[in-house]
Structures are given as structure tokens and as C-alpha cells.
C-alpha positions in Angstrom: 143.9 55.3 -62.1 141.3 54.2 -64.8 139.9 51.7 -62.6 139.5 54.0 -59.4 137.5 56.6 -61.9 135.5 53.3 -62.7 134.8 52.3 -59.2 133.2 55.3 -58.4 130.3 55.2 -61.0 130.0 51.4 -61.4 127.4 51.5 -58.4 125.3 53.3 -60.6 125.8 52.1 -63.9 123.4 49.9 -66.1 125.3 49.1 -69.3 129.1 49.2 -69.5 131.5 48.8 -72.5 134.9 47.6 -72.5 135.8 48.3 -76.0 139.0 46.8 -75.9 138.8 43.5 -73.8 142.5 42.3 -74.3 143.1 39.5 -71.5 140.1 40.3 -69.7 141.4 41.9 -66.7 139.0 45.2 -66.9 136.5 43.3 -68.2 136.3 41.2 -65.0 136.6 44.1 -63.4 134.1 46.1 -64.7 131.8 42.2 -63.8 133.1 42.3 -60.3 132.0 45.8 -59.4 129.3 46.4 -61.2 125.5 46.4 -59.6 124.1 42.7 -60.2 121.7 44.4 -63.0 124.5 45.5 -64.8 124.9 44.3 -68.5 128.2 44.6 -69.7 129.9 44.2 -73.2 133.3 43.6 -74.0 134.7 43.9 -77.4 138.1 42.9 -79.1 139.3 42.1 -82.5 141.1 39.3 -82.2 139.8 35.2 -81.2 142.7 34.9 -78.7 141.5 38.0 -76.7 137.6 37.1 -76.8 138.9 33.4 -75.4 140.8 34.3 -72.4 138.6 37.1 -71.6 135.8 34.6 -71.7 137.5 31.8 -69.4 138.7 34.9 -66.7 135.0 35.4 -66.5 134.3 31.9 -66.3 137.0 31.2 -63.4 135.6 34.0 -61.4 131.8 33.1 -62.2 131.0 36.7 -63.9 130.7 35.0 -67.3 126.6 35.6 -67.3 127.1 39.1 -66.3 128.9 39.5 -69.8 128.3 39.4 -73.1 131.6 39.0 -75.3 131.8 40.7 -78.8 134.8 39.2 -81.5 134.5 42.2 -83.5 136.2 45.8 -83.7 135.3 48.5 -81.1 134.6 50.9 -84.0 131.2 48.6 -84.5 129.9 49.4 -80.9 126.6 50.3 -82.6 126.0 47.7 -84.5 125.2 45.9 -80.9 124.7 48.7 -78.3 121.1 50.3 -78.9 120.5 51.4 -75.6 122.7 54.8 -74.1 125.9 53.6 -71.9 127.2 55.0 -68.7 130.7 53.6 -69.0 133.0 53.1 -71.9 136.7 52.1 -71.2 139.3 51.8 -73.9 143.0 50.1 -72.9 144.5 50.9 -76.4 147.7 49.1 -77.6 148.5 45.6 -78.4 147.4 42.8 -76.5 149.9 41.6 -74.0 151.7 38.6 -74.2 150.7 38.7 -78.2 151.9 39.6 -81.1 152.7 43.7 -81.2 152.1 44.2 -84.7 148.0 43.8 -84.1 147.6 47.1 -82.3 144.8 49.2 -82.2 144.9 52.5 -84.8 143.9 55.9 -84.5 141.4 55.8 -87.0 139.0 53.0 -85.8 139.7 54.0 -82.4 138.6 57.8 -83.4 134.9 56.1 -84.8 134.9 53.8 -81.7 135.0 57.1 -79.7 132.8 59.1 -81.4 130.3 56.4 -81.7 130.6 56.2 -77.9 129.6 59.2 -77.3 126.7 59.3 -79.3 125.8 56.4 -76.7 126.7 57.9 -74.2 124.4 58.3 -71.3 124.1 62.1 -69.6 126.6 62.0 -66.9 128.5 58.8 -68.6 132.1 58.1 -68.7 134.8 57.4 -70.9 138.0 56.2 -69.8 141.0 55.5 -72.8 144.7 54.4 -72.3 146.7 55.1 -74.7 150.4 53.8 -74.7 152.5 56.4 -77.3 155.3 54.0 -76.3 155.2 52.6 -79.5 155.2 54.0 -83.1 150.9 53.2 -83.9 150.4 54.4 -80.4 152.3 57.8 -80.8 149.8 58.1 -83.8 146.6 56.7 -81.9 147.8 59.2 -78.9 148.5 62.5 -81.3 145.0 61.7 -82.8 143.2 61.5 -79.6 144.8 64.5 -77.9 143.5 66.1 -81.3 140.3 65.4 -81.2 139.2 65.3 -77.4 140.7 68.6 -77.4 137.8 69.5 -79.7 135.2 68.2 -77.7 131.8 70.9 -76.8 133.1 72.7 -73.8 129.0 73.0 -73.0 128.8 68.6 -73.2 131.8 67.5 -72.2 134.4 67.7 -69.2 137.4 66.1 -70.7 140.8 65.6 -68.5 144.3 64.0 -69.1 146.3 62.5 -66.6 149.7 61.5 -67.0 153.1 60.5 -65.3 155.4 63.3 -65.6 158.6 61.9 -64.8 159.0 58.6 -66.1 161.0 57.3 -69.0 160.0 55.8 -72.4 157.0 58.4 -72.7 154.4 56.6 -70.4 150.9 55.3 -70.6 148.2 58.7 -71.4 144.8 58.4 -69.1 141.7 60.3 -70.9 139.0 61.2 -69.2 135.5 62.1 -71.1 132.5 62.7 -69.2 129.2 63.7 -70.6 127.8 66.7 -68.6 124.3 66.2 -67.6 121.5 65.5 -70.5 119.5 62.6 -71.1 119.6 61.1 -67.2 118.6 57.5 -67.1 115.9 56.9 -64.6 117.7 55.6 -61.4 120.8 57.1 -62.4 122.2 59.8 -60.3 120.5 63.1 -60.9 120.9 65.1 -57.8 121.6 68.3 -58.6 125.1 69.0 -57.4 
């Protein structure tokens, strides 16, 4: 569901963060569909995730399109200087790794909010979270807390979720930031 949110607005996006690279899967394919101007930046805490993220992109010849970031999500501004139009977070432990690395509430809270500073006027945020898991049900409780509190006048902010599945399912987010600051060649018809 993230990714067909993303493939709408990737035609028109200059810089894109994927704030929690993980294996690289979004990361490629946030490369793949992207305009061939497109910067995009994918961050993860841990070596093992930057590495397979890196060769993914190398396999599939979108490693120039990226630039790969071992550092925490919650230090997006310590890179980013320029507003984004598309931030994705896939929250949770990295697959096929160890589960007690996991992403927390509280950095993930900063890595938002620092987001949306960035955030471009009409930009997007996507975030999974997985409360599945102890740190997620935390990390998810935190979230619905404070997008909830998001400006009603900035922000349209949605929630999309399987209903009737087992094992309390992943949690799709949805922040976009309602027309401001419009990048030049970024969609501005008025709607």
C-alpha cells in the first residue's frame, strides 16, 4: 500500500528519504521509480543494512542514483539541507537479523518531526509500523499519539490498516504536507 502511495508522487519528486533502508527493497524502489534527477538518501543504523542495501543498488545499477547514510534516521538533518518531497519509514527490525536492534519510538518521534520540518509543501510521509512486537506496540502507541496532533491547517494525516487479521498487523501512516512552500517544477495546479 506504501509503495502505491509512493508511485504516484515519485514522477514528481526531487529528493527522497528512505529513513529506514533495512535490506534495501524500498530503497531500490524509490531508485527505480524515481525521475532520473531524482537524489535519493537512504539511512539505517546498522553496517549490515547499509551493505546489502548498497549491493541491491549495485545489482540493479541504481547505486549512483543513491547516496547511503550508516547513521540513525533521527540525524536526517545533519545531511538533508534542502526540503524533501518523500520520506518513507518501514519501522521494526531488520529482517533476517537480529530482533533485538529495532527501531524506538523516541528516535523515530525526532526522525519524524525533523521530517517534517523538511518537508516540502505538498510532500509525503509514509511510516510502517509493526506493533507485532513489544518496542513496536510502543513505537506504534507513540506515533498514533503524536500524528494525531498534527495542525489540521498543515497536515492531512491518514491511517490505514488490516482489520481482520491476526497478531495485530502492520499500521500504514500517511502524512502529507498541505500546500506551502511549492518547489518550482513541483506540482502546483490548483486542484
Amino acid at each position: 500500500m506504501a509503495h502505491q502511495i509512493l508511485f504516484m508522487r515519485l514522477p514528481h519528486a526531487h529528493c527522497i528519504v528512505d529513513a529506514t533502508a533495512g535490506n534495501g527493497k524500498d530503497t531500490l524502489f524509490l531508485a527505480k521509480h524515481a525521475r532520473s534527477d531524482a537524489r535519493v538518501w537512504a539511512f539505517d543504523i546498522q553496517e549490515e543494512a547499509i551493505i546489502k542495501t548498497k549491493q541491491l543498488l549495485l545489482d540493479n545499477q541504481y547505486q549512483n542514483k543513491v547516496k547511503c547514510i550508516l547513521d540513525s534516521h533521527c540525524n536526517i538533518d545533519h545531511y538533508i539541507k534542502e526540503k524533501v518531497d518523500i520520506v518513507t519509514f518501514n519501522l521494526g527490525y531488520l529482517p533476517g537479523s537480529s530482533h533485538t536492534i529495532t527501531t524506538s519510538a523516541e528516535t523515530t518521534i525526532q526522525a519524524i518531526n525533523k521530517s517534517i520540518q523538511l518537508l516540502n509543501g505538498n510532500g509525503i510521509i509514509t511510516i510502517v509500523a509493526y506493533p507485532g512486537h513489544m518496542s513496536g506496540k510502543a513505537e506504534n502507541n507513540e506515533l498514533l499519539a503524536q500524528l494525531s496532533k498534527l495542525p489540521q491547517a498543515e497536515f492531512n494525516v491518514g491511517c490505514w490498516q488490516m482489520l481482520n487479521q491476526v497478531n495485530e498487523p502492520p499500521v500504514l501512516y500517511i502524512v502529507e504536507k498541505k500546500r506551502g512552500e511549492v518547489r518550482e517544477g513541483f506540482a502546483s495546479r490548483e486542484d
